[in-house]
C-alpha positions, 0 to 999 in steps of 0.5 A: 132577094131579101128573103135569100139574103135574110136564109143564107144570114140565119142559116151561118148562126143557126145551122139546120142540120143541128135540129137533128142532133142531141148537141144543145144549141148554144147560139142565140139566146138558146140559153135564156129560153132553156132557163125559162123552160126549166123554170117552168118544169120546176114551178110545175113540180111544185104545184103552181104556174108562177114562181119567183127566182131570186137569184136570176136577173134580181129576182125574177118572175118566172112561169107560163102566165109571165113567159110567154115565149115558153108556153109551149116548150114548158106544157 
């Protein structure tokens, strides 16, 4: 019963016929983990796996050693 309760909550915040749609998922925390992607497709332009961004969150260390949540969308 729990598991049924627990579908029908994230299915209303996180619909899934929306993950075959171009249209970006703007719910959750969509937004922060496509920063730490672009982060990771930026540091990988650059040569290097870790980087620095001073301008988000007071400087923040960003790449695939400190990013663990991104790994995967980032290689």
């Amino acid at each position: 019963m729990t598991l049924v309760v627990q579908a029908v909550l994230v299915s209303v915040t996180f619909p899934i016929g929306e993950l075959f749609t171009d249209r970006p998922l703007w719910l959750n925390d969509h937004a922060f983990h496509l920063y730490q992607m672009k982060v990771g497709r930026e540091l990988a332009r650059a040569g290097t796996l870790i980087g620095y961004d001073p301008a988000f969150a007071g400087g923040y260390a960003g790449g695939l050693p400190d990013n663990p949540s991104a790994r995967f969308p980032t290689l």
